[in-house]
C-alpha positions as CSV (number, residue, x, y, z in Angstrom):
1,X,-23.6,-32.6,-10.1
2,X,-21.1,-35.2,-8.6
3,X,-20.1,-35.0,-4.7
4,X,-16.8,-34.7,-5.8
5,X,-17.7,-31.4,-8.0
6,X,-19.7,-29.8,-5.2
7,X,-17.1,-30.5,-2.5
8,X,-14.7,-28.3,-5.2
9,X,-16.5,-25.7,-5.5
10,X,-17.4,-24.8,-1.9
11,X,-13.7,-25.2,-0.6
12,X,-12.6,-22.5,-3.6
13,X,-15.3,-20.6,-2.8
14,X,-14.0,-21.0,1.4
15,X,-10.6,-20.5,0.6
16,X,-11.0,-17.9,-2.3
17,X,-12.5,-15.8,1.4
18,X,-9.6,-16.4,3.4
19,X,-6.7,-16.3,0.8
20,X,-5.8,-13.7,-0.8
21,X,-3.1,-11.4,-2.7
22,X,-2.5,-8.7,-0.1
23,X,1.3,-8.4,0.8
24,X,4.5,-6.4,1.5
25,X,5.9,-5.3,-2.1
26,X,8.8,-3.6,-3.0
27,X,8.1,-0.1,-4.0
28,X,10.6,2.9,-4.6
29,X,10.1,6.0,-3.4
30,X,11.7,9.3,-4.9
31,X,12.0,12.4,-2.6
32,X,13.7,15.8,-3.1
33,X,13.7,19.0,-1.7
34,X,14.0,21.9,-3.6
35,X,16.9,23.1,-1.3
36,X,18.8,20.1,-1.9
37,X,21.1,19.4,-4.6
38,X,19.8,15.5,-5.1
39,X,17.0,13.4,-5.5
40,X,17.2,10.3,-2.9
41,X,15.6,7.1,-4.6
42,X,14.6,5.0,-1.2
43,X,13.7,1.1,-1.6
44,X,10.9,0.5,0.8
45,X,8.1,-2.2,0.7
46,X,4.1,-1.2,0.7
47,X,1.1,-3.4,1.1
48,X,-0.2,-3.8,-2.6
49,X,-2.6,-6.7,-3.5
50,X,-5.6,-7.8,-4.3
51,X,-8.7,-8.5,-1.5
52,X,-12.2,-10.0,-2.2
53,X,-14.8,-7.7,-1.8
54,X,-18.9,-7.9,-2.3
55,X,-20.9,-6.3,-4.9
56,X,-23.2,-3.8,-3.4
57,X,-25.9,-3.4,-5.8
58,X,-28.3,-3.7,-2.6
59,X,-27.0,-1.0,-1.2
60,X,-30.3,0.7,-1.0
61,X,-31.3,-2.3,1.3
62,X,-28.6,-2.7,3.4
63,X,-26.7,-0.7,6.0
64,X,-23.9,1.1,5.7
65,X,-21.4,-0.9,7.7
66,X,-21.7,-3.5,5.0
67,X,-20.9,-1.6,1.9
68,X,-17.7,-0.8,2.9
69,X,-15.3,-2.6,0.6
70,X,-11.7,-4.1,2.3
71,X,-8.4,-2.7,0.4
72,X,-5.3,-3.9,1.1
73,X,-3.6,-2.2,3.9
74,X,-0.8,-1.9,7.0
75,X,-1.3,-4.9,9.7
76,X,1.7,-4.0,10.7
77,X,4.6,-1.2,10.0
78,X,7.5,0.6,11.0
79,X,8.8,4.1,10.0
80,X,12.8,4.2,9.1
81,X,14.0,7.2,8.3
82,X,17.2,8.5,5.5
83,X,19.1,11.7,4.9
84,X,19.1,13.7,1.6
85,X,22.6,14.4,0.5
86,X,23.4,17.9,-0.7
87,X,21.2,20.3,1.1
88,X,22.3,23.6,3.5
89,X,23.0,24.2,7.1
90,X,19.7,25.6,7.1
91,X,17.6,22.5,5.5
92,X,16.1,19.5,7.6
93,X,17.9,17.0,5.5
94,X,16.1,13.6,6.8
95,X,12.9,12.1,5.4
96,X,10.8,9.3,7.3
97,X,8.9,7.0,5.3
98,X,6.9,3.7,5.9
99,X,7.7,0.4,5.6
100,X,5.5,-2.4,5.6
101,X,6.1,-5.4,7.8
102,X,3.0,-7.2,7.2
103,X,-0.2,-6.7,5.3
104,X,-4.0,-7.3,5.9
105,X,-7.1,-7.2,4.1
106,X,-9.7,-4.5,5.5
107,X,-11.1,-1.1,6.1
108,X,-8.8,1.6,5.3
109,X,-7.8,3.7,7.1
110,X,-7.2,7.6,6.7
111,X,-4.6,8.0,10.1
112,X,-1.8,6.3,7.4
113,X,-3.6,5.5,4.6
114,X,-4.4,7.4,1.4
115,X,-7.9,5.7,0.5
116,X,-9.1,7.5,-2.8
117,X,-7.1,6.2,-6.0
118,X,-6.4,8.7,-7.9
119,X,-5.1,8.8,-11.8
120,X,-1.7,7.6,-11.6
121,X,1.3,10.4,-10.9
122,X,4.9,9.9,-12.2
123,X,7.5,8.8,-9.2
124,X,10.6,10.4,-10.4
125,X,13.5,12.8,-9.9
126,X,14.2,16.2,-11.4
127,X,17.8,16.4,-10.0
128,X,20.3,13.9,-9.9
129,X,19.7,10.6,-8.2
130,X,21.1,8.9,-5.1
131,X,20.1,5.6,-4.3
132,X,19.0,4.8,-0.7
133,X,19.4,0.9,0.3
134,X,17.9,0.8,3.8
């Protein structure tokens, strides 16, 4: 193999470590309350992406701390929060959700973070919609 070829392969395998696809996305969010007469569509941004992980198929031979696999999550967020037009005297109206500032690749965690993926659920309004632009 030439110098050149080797050089290559180590820097994409150095930067493939350090690089990756984990960042702030937009992402919509539909809330409603069955008091309320609308659904509020919120723009927000999540951290979605894609982080390297290790294949654990010695996972018989090697301790636990190092079969945990990093996920893209929060390095840093804030939590704005909107009202939901059309509900009672008697209703909370206001809804706080995240937003992500900045995104990191590692552990999750279960303080904000939902960790399990489960099958994928439909995001969407039974009532009429109101669009949130925070």
């Amino acid at each position: 193999m030439s110098p050149f070829l080797v050089m290559s392969i180590l820097f994409g395998l150095a930067f493939g470590q350090t690089a990756s696809l984990c960042a702030p996305s937009e992402y919509t969010i539909h809330v409603e309350k069955r008091e309320c007469a609308y659904c509020l569509a919120i723009n927000t941004t999540i951290c979605a992406g894609f982080c390297m992980t290790r294949d654990s198929n010695g996972k018989k031979l090697l301790l636990k701390s190092a079969l945990s696999q990093n996920v893209c999550t929060y390095k840093e967020m804030l939590y704005q929060t909107a009202l939901i037009p059309g509900c009672p005297r008697h209703t909370i109206p206001f809804y706080s959700y995240p937003v992500a500032v900045s995104c990191k690749c590692g552990k999750c965690n279960t303080d904000y973070s939902d960790c399990v993926r489960e099958k994928v659920r439909t995001n969407y309004c039974t009532k009429p919609q109101k669009l949130c632009n925070m």
